[in-house]
TIVO-2410 file (N, C-alpha, C; in nm, 3 decimals):
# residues 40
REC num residu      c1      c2      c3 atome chaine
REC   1      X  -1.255  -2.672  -0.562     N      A
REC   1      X  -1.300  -2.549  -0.631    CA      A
REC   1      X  -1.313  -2.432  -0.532     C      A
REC   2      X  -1.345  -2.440  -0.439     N      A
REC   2      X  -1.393  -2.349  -0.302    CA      A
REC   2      X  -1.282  -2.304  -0.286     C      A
REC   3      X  -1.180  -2.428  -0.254     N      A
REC   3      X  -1.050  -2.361  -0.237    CA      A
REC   3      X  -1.008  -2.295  -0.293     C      A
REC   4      X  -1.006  -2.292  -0.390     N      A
REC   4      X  -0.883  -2.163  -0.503    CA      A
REC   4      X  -0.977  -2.098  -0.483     C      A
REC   5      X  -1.091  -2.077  -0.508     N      A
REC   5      X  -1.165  -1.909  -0.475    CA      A
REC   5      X  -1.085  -1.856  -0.390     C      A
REC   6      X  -1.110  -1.936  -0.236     N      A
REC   6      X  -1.067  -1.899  -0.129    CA      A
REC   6      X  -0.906  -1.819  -0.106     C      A
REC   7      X  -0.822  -1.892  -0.167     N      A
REC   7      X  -0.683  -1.907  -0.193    CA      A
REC   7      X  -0.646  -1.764  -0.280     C      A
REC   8      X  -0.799  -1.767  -0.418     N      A
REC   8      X  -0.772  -1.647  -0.483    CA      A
REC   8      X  -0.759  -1.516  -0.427     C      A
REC   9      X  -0.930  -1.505  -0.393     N      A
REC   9      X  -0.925  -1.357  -0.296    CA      A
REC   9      X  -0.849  -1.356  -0.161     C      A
REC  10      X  -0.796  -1.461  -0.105     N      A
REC  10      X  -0.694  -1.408  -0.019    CA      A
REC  10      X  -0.591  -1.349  -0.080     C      A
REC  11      X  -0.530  -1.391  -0.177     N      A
REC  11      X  -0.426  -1.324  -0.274    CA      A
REC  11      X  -0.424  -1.202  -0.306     C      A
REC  12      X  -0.557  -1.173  -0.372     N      A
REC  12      X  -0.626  -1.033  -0.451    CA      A
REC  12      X  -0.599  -0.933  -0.268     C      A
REC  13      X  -0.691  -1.002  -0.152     N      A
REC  13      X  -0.722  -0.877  -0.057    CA      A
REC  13      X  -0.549  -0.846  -0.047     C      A
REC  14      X  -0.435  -0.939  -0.016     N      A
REC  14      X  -0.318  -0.945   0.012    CA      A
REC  14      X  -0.262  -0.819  -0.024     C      A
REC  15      X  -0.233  -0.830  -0.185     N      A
REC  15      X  -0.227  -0.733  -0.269    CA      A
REC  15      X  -0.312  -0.571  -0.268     C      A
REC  16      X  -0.397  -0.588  -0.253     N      A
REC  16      X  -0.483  -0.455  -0.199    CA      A
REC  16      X  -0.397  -0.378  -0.076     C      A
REC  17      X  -0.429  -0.470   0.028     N      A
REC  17      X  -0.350  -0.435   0.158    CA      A
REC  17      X  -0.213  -0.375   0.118     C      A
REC  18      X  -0.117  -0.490   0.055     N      A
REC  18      X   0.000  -0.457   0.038    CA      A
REC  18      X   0.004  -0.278  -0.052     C      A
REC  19      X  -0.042  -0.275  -0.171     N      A
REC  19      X  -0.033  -0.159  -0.185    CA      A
REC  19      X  -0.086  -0.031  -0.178     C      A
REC  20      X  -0.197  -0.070  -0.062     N      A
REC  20      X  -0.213   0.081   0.000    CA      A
REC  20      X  -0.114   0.118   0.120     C      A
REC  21      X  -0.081  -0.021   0.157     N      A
REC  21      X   0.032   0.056   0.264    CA      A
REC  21      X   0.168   0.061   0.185     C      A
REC  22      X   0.194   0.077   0.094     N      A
REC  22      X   0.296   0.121   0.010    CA      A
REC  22      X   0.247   0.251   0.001     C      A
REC  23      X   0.165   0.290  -0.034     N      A
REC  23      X   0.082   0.416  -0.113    CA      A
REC  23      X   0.088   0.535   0.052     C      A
REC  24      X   0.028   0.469   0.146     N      A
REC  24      X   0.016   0.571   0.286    CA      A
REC  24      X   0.214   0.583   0.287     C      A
REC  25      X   0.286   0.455   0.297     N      A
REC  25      X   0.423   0.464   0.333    CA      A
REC  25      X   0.508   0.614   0.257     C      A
REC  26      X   0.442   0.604   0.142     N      A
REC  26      X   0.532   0.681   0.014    CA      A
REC  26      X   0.445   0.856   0.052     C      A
REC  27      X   0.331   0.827   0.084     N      A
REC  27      X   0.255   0.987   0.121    CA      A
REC  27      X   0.352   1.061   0.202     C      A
REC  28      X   0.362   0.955   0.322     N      A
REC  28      X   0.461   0.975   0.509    CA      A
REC  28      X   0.550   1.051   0.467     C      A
REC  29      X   0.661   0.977   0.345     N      A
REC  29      X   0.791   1.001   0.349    CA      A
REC  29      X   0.780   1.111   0.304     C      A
REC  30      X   0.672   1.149   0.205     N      A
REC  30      X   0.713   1.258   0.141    CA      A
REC  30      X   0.622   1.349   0.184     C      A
REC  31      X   0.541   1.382   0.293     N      A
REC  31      X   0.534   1.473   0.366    CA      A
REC  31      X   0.655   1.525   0.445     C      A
REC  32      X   0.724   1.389   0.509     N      A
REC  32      X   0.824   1.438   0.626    CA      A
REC  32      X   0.907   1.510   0.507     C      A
REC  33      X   0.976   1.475   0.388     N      A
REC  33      X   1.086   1.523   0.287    CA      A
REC  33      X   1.047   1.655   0.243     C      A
REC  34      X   0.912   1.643   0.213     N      A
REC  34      X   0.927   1.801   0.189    CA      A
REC  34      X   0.866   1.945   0.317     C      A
REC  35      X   0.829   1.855   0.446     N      A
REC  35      X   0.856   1.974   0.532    CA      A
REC  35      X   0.985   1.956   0.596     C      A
REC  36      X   1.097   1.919   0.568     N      A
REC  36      X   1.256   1.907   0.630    CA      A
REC  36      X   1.292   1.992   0.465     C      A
REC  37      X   1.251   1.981   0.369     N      A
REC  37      X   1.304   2.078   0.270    CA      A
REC  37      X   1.186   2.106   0.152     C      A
REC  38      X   1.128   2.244   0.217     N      A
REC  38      X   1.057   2.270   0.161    CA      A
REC  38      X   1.089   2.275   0.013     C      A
REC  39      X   1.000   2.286  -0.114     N      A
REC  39      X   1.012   2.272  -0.188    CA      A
REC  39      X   0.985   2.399  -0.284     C      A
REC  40      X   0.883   2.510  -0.209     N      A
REC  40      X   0.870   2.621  -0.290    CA      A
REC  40      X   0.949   2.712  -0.186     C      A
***
């Protein structure tokens, strides 16, 4: 029983992790994209 908790929220933090550094990755790009071409 301990285990799958354990097993769970490692999964859940995994996922967290994973998509905030999707989220910072996608900010990056599109800072660098729109000061190489500005947009207004």
């Amino acid at each position: 029983m301990e285990l799958g908790k354990l097993i769970s929220s490692n999964v859940v933090n995994g996922l967290l992790l994973l998509s905030s550094f999707l989220i910072l990755r996608n900010l990056i790009i599109f800072e660098v994209v729109s000061s190489k071409f500005p947009l207004i």
